[in-house]
Short mmCIF file of the C-alpha atoms (twelve columns), coordinates in Angstrom:
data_MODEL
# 
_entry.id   MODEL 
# 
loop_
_atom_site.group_PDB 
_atom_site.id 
_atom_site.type_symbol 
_atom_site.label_atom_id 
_atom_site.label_alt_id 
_atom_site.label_comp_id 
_atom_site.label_asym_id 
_atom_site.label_seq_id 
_atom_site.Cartn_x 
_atom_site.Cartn_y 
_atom_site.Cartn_z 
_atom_site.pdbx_PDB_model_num 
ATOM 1  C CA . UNK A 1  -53.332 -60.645 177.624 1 
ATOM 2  C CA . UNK A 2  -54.421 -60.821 173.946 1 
ATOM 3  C CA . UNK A 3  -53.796 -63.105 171.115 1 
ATOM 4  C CA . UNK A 4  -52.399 -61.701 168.170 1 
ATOM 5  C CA . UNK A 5  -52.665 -63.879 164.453 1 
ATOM 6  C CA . UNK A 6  -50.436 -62.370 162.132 1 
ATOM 7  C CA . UNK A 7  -50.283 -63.953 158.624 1 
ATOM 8  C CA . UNK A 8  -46.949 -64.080 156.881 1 
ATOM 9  C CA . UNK A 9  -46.390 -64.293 153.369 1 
ATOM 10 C CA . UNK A 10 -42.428 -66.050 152.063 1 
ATOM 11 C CA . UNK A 11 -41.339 -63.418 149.863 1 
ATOM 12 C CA . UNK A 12 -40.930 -64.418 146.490 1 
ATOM 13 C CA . UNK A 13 -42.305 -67.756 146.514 1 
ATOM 14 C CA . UNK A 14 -45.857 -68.645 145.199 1 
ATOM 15 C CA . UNK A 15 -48.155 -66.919 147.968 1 
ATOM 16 C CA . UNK A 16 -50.877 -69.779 147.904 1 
ATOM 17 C CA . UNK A 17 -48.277 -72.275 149.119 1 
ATOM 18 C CA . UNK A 18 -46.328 -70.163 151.209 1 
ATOM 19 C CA . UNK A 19 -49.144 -68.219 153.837 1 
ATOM 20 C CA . UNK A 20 -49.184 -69.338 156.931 1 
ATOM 21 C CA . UNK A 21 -50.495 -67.777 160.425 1 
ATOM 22 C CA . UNK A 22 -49.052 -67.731 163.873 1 
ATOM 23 C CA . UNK A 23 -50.317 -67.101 166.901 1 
ATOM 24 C CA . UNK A 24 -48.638 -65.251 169.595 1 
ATOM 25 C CA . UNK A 25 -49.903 -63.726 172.941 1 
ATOM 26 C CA . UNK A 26 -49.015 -59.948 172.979 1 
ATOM 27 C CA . UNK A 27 -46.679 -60.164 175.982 1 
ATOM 28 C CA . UNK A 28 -44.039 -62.707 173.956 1 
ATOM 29 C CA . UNK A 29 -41.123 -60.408 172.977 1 
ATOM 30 C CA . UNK A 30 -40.483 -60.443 169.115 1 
ATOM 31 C CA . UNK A 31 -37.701 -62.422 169.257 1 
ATOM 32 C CA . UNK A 32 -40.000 -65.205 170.281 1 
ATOM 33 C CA . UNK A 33 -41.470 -64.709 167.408 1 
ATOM 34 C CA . UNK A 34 -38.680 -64.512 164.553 1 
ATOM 35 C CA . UNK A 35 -38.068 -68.167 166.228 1 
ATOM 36 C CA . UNK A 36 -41.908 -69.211 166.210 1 
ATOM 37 C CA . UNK A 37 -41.838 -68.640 162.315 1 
ATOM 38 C CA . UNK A 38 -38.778 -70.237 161.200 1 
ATOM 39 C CA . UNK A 39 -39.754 -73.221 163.265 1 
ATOM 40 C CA . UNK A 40 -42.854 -72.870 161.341 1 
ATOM 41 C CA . UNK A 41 -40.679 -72.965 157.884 1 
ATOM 42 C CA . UNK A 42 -38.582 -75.677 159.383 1 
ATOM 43 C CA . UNK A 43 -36.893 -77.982 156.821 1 
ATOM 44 C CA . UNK A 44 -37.166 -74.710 154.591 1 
ATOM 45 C CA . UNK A 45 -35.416 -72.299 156.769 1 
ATOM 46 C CA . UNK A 46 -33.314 -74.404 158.727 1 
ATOM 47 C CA . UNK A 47 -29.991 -73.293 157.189 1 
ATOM 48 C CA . UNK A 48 -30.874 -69.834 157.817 1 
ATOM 49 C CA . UNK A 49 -30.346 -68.082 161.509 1 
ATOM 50 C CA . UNK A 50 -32.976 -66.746 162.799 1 
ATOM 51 C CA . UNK A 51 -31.681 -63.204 162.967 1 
ATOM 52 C CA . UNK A 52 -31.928 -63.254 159.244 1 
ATOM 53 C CA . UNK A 53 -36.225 -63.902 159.269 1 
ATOM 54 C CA . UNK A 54 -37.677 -60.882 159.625 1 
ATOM 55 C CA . UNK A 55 -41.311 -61.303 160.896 1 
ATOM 56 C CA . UNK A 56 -44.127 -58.074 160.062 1 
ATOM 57 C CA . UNK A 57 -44.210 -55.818 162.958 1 
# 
């Protein structure tokens, strides 16, 4: 089981303020993930569901 760091970038905000990594182990299904990052955003995206965030794959 790895660790994967992805960095994600909020599209069309200022990219200094708005990179941020997460780390996920490579058996976590992607879903997990879309969740994991708009936790991460959270007040930001908290209006938003989360199968609107769309995470790199």
């Amino acid at each position: 089981m790895a660790i994967i760091n992805l960095n994600c970038v909020v599209s069309g905000r200022n990219p200094e303020n708005e990179t941020f990594t997460i780390e996920i182990s490579n058996d976590k299904k992607y879903e997990l993930l879309k969740h994991m990052v708009k936790e991460r955003l959270a007040p930001l995206f908290n209006s938003i569901p989360s199968f609107y965030v769309h995470p790199p794959m």
